[in-house]
N, C-alpha and C positions, 0 to 999 in steps of 0.2 A: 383584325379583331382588336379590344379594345378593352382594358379591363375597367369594371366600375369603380368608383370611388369608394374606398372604406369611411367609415363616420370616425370621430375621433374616438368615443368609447371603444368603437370596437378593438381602434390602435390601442389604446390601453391596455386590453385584455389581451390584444396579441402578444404586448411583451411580457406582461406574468404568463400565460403559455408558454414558451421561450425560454424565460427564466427558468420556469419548471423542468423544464426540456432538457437546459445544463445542467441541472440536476445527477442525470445519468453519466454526465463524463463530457469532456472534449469530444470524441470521434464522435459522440451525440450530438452536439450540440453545432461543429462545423456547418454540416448540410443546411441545417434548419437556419442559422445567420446568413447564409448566401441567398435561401430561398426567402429567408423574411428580406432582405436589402433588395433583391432580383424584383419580388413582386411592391415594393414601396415605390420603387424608381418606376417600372413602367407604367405602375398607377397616375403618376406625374408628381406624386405626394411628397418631390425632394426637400420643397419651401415648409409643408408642414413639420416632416417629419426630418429632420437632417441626421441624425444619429446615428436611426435605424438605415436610411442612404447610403450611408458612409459606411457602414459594417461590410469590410474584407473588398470593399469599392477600390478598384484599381484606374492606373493608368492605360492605355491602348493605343495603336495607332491601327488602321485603314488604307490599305492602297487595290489598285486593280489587280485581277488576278486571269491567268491564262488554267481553265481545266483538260484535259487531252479526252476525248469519247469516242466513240465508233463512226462517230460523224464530225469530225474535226474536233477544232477546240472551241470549246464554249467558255464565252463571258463571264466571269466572277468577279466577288469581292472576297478579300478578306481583312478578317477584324482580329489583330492577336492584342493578347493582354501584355503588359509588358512581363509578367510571372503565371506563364498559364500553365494549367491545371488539368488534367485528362478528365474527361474524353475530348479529343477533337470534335467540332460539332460541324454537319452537312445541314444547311440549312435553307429547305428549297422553297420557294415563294410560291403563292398559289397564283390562281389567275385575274392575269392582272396587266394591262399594257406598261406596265409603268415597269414589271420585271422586278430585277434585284435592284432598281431606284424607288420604288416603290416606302414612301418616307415612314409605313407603321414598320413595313419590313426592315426600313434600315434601322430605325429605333430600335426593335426588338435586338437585332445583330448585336447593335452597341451594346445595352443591357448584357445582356448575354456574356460580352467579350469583358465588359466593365467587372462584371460579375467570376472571370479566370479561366473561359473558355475560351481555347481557340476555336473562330466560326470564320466557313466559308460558304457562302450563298452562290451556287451558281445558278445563269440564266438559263431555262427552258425554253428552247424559241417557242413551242405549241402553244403554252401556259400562257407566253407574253403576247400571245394572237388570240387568246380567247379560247383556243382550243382542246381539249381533253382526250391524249391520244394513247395509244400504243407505246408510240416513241419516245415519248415524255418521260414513260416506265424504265426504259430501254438508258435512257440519257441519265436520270435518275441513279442508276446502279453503274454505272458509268464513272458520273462524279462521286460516287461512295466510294467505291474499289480506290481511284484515284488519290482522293484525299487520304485512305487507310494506307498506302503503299506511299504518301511521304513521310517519310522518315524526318525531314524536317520541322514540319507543324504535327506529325502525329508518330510519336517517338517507340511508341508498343504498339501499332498498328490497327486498335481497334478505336473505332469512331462513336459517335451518337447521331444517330438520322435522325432529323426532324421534319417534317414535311404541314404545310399550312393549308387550310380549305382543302381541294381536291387533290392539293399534292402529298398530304396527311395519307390519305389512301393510297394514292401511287404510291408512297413511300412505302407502303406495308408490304403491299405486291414484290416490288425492289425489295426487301430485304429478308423474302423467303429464297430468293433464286441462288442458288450455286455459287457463283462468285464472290458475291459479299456475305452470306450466311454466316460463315462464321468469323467477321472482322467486326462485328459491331458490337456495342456494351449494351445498347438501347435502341429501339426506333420511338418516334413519338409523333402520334398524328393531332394535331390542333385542330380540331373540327372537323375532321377529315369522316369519309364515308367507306361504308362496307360492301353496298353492290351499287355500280353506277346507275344503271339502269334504273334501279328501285329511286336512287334518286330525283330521276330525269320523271319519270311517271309522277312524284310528289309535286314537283317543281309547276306542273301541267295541271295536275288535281288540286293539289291543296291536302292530301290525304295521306296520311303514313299510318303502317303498322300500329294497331293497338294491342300491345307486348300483355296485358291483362285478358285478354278474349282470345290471341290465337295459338292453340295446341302447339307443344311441340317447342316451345321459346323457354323451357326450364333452363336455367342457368344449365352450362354447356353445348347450347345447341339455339341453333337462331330458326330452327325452322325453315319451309319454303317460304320467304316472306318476300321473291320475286315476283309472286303470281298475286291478284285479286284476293281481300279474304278481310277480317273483321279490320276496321280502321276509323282515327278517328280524324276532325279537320284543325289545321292550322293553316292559317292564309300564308303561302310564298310571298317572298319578296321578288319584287318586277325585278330587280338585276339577275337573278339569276335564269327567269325567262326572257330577257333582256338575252343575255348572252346565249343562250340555247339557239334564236334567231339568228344569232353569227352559225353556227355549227349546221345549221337544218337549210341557210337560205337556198341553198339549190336543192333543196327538195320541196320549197314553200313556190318558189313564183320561176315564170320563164328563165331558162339562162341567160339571155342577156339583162334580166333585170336584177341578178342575184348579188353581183361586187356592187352596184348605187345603193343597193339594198344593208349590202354588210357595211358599206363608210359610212350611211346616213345612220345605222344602229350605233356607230362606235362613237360619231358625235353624241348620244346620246349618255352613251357611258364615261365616256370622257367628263363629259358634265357632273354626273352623278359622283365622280370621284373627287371633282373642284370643290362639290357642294361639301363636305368635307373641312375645308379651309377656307375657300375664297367663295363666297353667294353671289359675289358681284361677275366674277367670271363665269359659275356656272349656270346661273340667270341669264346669260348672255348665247351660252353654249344651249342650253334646251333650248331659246326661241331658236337658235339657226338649226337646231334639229327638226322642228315644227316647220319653220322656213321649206327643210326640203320636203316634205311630203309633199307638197306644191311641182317639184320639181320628177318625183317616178311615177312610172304607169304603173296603173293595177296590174296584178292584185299587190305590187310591194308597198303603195301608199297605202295601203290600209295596215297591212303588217307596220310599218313606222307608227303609223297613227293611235295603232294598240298601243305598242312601245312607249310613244310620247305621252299617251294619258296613261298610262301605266295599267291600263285593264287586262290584268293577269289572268281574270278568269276567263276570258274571250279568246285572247292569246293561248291560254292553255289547251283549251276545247280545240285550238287548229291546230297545233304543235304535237299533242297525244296520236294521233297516228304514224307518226314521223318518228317517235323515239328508238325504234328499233334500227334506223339508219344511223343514232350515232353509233354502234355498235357495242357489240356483247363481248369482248374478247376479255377471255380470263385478264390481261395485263391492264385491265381499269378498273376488276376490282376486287380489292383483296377477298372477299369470301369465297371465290371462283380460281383463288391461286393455292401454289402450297404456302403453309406458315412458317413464318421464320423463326429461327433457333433463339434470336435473343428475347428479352422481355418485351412486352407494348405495354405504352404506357398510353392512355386516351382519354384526352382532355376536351369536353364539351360544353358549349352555352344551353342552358335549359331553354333559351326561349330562341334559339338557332331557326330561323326561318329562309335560310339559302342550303343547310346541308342539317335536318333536320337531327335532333339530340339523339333520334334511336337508332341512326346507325352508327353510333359509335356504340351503344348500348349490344346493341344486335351482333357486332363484330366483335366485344367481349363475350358475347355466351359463342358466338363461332370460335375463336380462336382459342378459348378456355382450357378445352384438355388438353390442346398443344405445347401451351407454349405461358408461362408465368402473363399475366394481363394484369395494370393498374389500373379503375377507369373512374372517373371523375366528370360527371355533369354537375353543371355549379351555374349561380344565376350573376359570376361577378363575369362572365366572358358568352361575346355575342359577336355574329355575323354584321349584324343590321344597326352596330354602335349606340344602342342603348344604355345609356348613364344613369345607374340610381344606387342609390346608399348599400353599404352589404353591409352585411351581419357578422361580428367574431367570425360565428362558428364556421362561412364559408371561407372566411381568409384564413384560417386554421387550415381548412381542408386542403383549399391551397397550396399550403405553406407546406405541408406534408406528404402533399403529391409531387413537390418539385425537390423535396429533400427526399425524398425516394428515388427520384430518375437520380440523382447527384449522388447516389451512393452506388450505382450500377459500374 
């Protein structure tokens, strides 16, 4: 994810906000400078704005890190500030082959660390295979418990979860269970989702919940909104049916065609995530994805073939009978788990077309009488890295969504 660019007025208006802000005192006015510096930096806005950059911007260093789980140790980073600040932050990448190398995630890290958190990212193998599992959940609350019980990087024992894309929602799952419940000051899901399933059906359709037509979604309660019912359309993005086709291949085509099947799809993503920084490498990367269709038998050269021309709608239509194989298990998604004891706080892109805005919307009216919810859909943050101008009033909102988690 990817924030947009503020215009310069709107930077104006942000610091008399601000100003006004320290008005009420220092303990006021701390959060709100870390969060106005946090979001000026990951805007990229250092060269515009240096002032606002620099506000409580620290030094850091970064090295590898060893986490202990129920399944050995898993791969981390960490990022300490050189004067860091509580909470410790667990900060888990969504899916993505690239993992905790993954370069918005590393950004973000830095940010973060830059800013007087200590953060540690560790790797999910499921995540970094495209996968969306059980386990992920399981590993999740793993490295949460873990990083709370050192005493070195997290000195009072209680952490902040943050969890990105689908591991936004794992992460919520994780931090109603037993073990870490009550070690944490905050969880916080970046685009993350409330039932997977409901997901995987949007992803196929193009169709999500219309929160204005169906019964039963009054603030504190999300309704049955797994089943059929009023809705309206936004077009999916092909990555995220893109990767469904990793998860589904052996329920899509023969079993010996389903691993040519899964590498010639991941060429395809690979590409997609070059396109990004390098056109010339990922130009290079789709023809050799094109290249294979030439090379599987039916029916997985047509599956590729979707894939390559990116006809979501086609793909979807063969993939919607299949969703109920990735499976239903309460540990993928948080409306189907218990809720956790600390606050959520849920940050979304209004125009989200991989993990669509209402379920973050929807898993605020679920979790509501439980448990304190902050929730923020805003048009400066998107799946699909859309860049266009914002307005004050949403970097405002911003600004006071993230000096809220920072006072947790």
């Amino acid at each position: 994810m990817r924030m947009r660019r503020p215009t310069p007025r709107a930077l104006v208006l942000l610091l008399l906000a601000i100003a006004l802000v320290g008005a009420g005192g220092l303990s006021v006015l701390g959060p709100y400078i870390r969060a106005a510096s946090l979001i000026v930096r990951s805007a990229g806005l250092e060269k515009d704005h240096p002032v606002v950059a620099s506000w409580q911007r620290q030094p850091f260093t970064e090295r590898d890190l060893a986490v202990s789980s129920r399944e050995g140790v898993l791969r981390a980073k960490l990022y300490r500030p050189d004067h860091p600040s509580p909470p410790a932050v667990l900060l888990v990448p969504g899916v993505h082959a690239m993992g905790i190398g993954e370069p918005r995630l590393v950004g973000f890290a830095r940010q973060l660390a830059a800013t007087g958190f200590t953060v540690v990212t560790p790797e999910i193998p499921d995540l970094k295979r495209y996968a969306i599992t059980p386990r992920s959940t399981d590993l999740i609350e793993d490295a949460a418990r873990w990083l709370a019980a050192s005493t070195d990087l997290c000195p009072d024992g209680r952490i902040g979860l943050v969890g990105i894309s689908f591991a936004g929602g794992l992460s919520v799952v994780a931090a109603g269970r037993p073990a870490i419940a009550d070690r944490l000051r905050f969880v916080f899901s970046f685009g993350g989702h409330g039932d997977f399933q409901r997901v995987m059906r949007y992803l196929c359709t193009g169709l999500e919940p219309d929160l204005s037509m169906v019964p039963g979604t009054a603030a504190g309660s999300s309704g049955d909104l797994t089943m059929p019912g009023p809705s309206v359309r936004r077009p999916p993005h092909d990555y995220g049916v893109a990767v469904m086709v990793l998860g589904l291949a052996h329920q899509l085509v023969p079993p010996e065609q389903a691993e040519p099947l899964r590498r010639s799809v991941l060429v395809f993503l690979e590409a997609s995530h070059l396109a990004l920084h390098d056109t010339n490498g990922a130009e290079r990367e789709f023809a050799r994805a094109r290249d294979l269709e030439m090379t599987l038998a039916e029916p997985a050269a047509t599956f590729l073939h979707l894939v390559n021309t990116r006809n979501v709608d086609a793909l979807g239509a063969r993939l919607l009978p299949f969703v109920g194989a990735l499976g239903d298990d309460p540990a993928l998604s948080p409306e189907r788990s218990p809720a956790p004891h600390a606050p959520v706080f849920l940050l979304h892109g209004t125009d989200d077309n991989v993990v669509p805005a209402t379920e973050s919307k929807l898993l605020a009216r679920h979790l509501g009488p439980a448990v304190p919810v902050r929730l923020l859909v805003t048009p400066l943050i998107t799946h699909a890295e859309v860049n266009r101008e914002a307005r004050w009033s949403d970097i405002w909102q911003l600004i006071s969504f993230w000096a809220s988690m920072q006072r947790q």
